[in-house]
Structure formats: C-alpha cells, structure tokens
N, C-alpha and C positions, 0 to 999 in steps of 0.2 A: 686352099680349101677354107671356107667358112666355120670359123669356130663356132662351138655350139656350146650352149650356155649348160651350167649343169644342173640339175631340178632339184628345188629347193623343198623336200620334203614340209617343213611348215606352210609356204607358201601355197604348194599344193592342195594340202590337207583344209586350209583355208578354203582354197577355190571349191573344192569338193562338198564342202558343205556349207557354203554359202550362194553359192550358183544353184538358182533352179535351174539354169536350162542344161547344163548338167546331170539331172534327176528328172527325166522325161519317161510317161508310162508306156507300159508294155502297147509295142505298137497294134491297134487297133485294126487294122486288115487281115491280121493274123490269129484273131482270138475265134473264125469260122472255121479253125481244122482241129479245133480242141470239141469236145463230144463231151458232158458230162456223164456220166451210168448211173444207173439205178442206184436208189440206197446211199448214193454220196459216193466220197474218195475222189482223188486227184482227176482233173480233167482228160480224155484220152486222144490221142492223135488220130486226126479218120483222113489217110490221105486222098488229093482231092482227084487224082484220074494215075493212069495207070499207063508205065514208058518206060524208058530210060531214065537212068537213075541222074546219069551226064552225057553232056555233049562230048565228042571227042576233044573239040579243041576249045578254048576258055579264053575270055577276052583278057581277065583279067588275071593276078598275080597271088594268090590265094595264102594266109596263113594261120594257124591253132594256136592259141594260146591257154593254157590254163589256167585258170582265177589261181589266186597267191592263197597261201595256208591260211584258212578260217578258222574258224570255233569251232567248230564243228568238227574242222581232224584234231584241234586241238582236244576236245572231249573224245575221240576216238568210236563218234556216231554214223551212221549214215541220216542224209538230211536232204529229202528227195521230195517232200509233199511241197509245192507249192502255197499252199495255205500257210506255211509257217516258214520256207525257207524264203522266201521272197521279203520277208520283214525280218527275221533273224540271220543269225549265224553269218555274220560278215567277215570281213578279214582281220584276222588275227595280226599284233604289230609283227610278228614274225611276216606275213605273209604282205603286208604293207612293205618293209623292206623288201622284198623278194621281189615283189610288183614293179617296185622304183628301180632298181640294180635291172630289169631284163626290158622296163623301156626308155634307158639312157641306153643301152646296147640296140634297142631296136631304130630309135630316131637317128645314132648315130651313124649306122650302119645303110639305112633305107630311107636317107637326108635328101629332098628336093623331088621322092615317090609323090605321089596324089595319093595317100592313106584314108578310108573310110573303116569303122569300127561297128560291129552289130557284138551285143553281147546279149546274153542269157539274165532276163531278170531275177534269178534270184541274185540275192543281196552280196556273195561273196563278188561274184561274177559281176553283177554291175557295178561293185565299187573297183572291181581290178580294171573294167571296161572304160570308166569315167578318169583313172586315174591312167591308163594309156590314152586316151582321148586327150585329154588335157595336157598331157606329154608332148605331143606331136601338134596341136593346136586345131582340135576338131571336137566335134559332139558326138561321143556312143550311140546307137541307135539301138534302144531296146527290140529284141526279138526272142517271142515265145517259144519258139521251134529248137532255139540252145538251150533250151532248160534241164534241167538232168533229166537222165533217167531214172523213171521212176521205181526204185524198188518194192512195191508190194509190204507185203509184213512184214520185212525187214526194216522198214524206214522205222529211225528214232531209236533201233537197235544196236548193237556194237557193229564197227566195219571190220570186224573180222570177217562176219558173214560173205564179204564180196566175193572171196574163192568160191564157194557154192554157186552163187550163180555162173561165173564164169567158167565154172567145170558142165555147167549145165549149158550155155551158148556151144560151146567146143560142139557140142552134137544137135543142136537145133535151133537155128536163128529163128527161128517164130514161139519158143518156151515162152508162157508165163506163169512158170511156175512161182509159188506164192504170191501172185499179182504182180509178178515183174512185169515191167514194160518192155517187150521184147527186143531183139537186136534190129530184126528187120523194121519196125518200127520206129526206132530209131535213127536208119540209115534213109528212110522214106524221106522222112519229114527234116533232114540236114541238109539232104542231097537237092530236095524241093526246094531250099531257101535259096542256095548256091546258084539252079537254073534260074527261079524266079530274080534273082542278084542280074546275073548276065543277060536275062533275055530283055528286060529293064533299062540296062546300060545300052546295047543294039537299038533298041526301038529308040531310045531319046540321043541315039547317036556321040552318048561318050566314049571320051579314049579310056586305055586301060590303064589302070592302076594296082594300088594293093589293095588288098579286101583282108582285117582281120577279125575271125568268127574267136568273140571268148567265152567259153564253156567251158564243160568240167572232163574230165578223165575218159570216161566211159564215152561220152557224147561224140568229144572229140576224136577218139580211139578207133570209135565205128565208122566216123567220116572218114577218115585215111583210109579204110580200106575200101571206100566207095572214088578215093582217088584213084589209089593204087592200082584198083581192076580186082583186088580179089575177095573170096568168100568172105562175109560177115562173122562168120562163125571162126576166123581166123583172128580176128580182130586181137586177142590178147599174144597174139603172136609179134605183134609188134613193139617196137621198144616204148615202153609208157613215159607219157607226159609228165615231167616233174610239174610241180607247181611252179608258175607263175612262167612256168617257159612257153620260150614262142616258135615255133619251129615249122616249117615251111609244110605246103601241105602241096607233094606233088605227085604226080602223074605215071610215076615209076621208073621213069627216062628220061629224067632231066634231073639235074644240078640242083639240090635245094640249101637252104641255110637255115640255119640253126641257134636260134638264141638261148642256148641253157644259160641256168645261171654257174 
C-alpha cells in the first residue's frame, strides 16, 4: 500500500490563503432558486419543478460532512444570514484542528476514490470545504443550496434557541415560525443538488465516484432523511453530526462509513 504523506497544517494553512483558486464564488447557475422578499432579509429558496426528491439508485458514493467549530459556536450564536455569515465567522483553531484530524482519516481511508467536494459558501463551511479539497488534491466547488438554514429572528441570537424550533419541525415540516426556513425547504433544495449532481454525471457519461456535500448540522441532518426514505420532521431523530465529521450518507441498506473524529 502507498504511504500517504501526512498534512502539514502550516503548509496547508499557506495553500488556503494564498491560492485563489481555492477561494472561487458562489457558483453562479445557482443564484436563480434564491427569491429575494419584500422589505429585505436573507434570500429565499423557490424550488424549480416539482418530483421526487431521489432516484432510487445513485451513480455515485455520497458523503456529509460538517464545517469544524467556528466562531460562532464559539460565541455560542446562531449565524444563518448570509449577508454576514459568508464573510464572517469562520473556523475556529479548535475547529481547524478538527477539520485536519477527519480529512487525514478520510484521504486515508477513501485513497485512489475520484473525490469531488461542493460546500456551502458561508465562510466556516468554505474554509472546512477548501481545507478538505486541498487534502485530497482537488478544488471545493462553492454551492448556494448547502447554505444553512435560515433561522428567522433567531439569527445573531443565542443557540440555545435551536430546541424551539426543533420541537416545532417534530410536528410540521413546512413551520416558519419566526421566519425560519422550513424543513421542507430545506430538504427540496439539498435533494435538487444531489439529482442535478447525478443527472450531470449520466449525461456527460462519468463513472462514479465520491461526492462530498459540506454544510452545517441542520442542512445536513435533513439530507439524511431524504436518503434514508423517511419524514423530514424525523430529522432530529437521528444521530447528530459532530463538527467536522464525515459520515456517509446512505440509503438505509447498505454498509456506510464513518469519519468521526
């Protein structure tokens, strides 16, 4: 077996922010499913036609990862507008270590896959996204669709609040209460990336590979159960995403793997 070199956290940390192409913007095909409302506030998802959410069977090898500990858990905020998260609130050194320790397990483990990376432009999320990219020897491909969920008049607030709404999905995947972004909304516009991912690779007639989606807690929390098969409003039924882990994102019948840290 091929020895694998192990990642030089300065050198990285160099690559990261000396590389532009590293730091490429929100990809631009995608800013037509965002709606702005009336009066201002964070852009809203309109999805574009109406199906299944997945195919049954997927070409490719799908995985979640969560951005590493920010600033933003480290203040103990919620930090969901894009107007401010996308420039702020990035990874915390805690959450840099965290990031480097789950993708030396993930290159090591998934060594000689064909790995492509899409991450969620705010800033925790793309710097966890670029610093897995650069791990593995590829380029993040910003996408607006892993962006958090938006919490309404919560954002900027303490994250204690999250229970609240989470007591409030258990009973109604389309709440938006206090201007949340609802569950189903969520699970539209994840599950839309994943088809639009596959039916892409089919038409241009690539083989499969790994695909991994980095986002945040909730985002990614709601994708699983659009793997899974089941209710959205289930969604905190599952076992939550530490930070910075990577954990397979399957189909409810098969074999998955597991990068915690």
């Amino acid at each position: 077996m091929r020895l694998i070199r192990p990642l030089n956290l300065l050198t990285l940390s160099r690559t990261l922010s000396l590389s532009p192409a590293l730091h490429l913007p929100p990809c631009s095909t995608t800013t037509r499913l965002f709606s702005t409302p009336r009066g201002g506030g964070p852009p809203k998802y309109v999805p574009l036609e109406d199906g299944p959410l997945l195919k049954s069977d997927l070409l490719n090898r799908y995985f979640a990862m969560r951005h590493g500990n920010s600033e933003a858990n480290q203040m103990g905020v919620i930090s969901s507008d894009p107007n401010v998260a996308t420039g702020t609130h990035g990874l915390s050194a805690l959450g840099v270590e965290q990031v480097m320790e789950s993708v030396e397990k993930f290159r090591g483990m998934r060594e000689g896959a064909t790995t492509r990376v899409f991450c969620s432009d705010f800033k925790r999320a793309s710097m966890t996204g670029d610093m897995l990219a650069a791990g593995i020897g590829t380029i993040a491909t910003r996408e607006v669709r892993l962006r958090e969920r938006y919490f309404g008049s919560l954002d900027g607030g303490g994250d204690t609040r999250y229970g609240e709404v989470w007591e409030r999905d258990g009973e109604d995947d389309a709440h938006e209460w206090e201007g949340v972004e609802s569950v189903k909304s969520v699970r539209e516009r994840t599950a839309e990336l994943v088809m639009e991912i596959e039916d892409d690779d089919v038409k241009n007639g690539r083989e499969a590979g790994d695909v991994v989606l980095v986002a945040h807690g909730d985002v990614l929390q709601i994708l699983m159960t659009v793997f899974k098969g089941i209710d959205g409003k289930d969604h905190r039924e599952l076992h939550p995403l530490e930070t910075a882990e990577i954990r397979e994102l399957d189909r409810g019948d098969t074999e998955t793997i597991n990068f915690a840290n």
